[in-house]
C-alpha positions in Angstrom: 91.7 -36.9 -126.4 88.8 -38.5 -125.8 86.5 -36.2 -128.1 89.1 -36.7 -130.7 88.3 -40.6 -130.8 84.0 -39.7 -130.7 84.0 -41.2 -126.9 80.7 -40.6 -126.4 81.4 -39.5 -122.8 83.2 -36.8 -124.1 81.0 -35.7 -126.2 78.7 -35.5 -123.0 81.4 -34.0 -121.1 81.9 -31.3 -123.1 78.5 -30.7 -123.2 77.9 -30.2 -119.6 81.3 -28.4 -119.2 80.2 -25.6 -122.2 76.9 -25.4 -119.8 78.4 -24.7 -116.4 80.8 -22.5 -118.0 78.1 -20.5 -119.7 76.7 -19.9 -116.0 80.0 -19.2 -114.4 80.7 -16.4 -116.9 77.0 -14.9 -116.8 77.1 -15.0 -112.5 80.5 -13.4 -113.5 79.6 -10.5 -115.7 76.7 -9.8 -113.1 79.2 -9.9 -109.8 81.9 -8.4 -112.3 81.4 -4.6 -111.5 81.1 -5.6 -107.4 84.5 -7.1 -107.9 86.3 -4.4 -109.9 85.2 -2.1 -107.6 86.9 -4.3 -104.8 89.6 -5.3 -106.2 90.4 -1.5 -107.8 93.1 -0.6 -105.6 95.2 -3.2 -106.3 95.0 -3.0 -110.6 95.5 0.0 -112.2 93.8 -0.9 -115.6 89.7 -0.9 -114.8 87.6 -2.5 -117.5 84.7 -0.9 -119.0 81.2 -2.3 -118.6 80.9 -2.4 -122.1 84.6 -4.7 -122.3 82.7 -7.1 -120.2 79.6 -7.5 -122.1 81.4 -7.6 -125.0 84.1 -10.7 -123.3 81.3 -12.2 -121.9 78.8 -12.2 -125.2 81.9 -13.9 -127.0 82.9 -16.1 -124.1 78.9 -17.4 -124.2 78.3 -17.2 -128.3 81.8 -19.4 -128.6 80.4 -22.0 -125.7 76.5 -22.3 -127.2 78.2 -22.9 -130.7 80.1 -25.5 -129.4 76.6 -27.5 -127.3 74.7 -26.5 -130.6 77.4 -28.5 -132.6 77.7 -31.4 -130.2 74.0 -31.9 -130.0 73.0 -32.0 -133.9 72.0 -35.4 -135.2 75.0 -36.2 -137.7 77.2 -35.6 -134.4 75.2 -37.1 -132.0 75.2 -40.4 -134.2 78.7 -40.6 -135.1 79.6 -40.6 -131.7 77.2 -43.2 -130.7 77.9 -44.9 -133.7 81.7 -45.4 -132.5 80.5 -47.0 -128.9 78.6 -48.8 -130.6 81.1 -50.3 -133.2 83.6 -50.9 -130.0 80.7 -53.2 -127.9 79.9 -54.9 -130.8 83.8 -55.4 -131.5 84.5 -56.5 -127.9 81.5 -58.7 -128.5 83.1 -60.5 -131.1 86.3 -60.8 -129.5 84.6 -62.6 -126.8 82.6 -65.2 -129.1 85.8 -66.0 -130.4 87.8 -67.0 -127.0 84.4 -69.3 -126.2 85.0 -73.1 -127.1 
């Protein structure tokens, strides 16, 4: 919810989580055929190497798109532009109570 009202923290939030998901998913695809070879007793399907580079090349193109996006100028200033509107508002709302 937070992105949807340009919280900047958000913005910074998803930023960090896109990151650390990008390296989760690449120590995954390296560790994935370690793990499939495992784990291949108890699944019957077995993925392809070429299923996981092709998962984990969309997983990653989806996640950079998404800190490309979040860290442009127009974005980057709208959301600061919204924290600051709401300091400057609270601001003003606490000139007003002052006598």
């Amino acid at each position: 919810m937070g992105i949807l009202k340009l919280k900047n923290w958000a913005r910074v939030a998803t930023i960090a989580a896109s990151l650390m998901d990008v390296i989760f998913e690449l120590w995954a695809s390296l560790t994935a055929k370690a793990a499939l070879d495992w784990l291949s007793p108890l699944y019957p399907y077995r993925y392809s190497p070429y299923e996981i580079t092709i998962y984990t090349l969309l997983f990653i193109s989806v996640h950079a798109f998404i800190i490309w996006y979040l860290t442009r100028p127009h974005v980057r200033q709208a959301f600061e532009h919204k924290a600051n509107a709401s300091v400057k508002a609270q601001a003003e709302r606490l000139r007003s109570f002052q006598v």
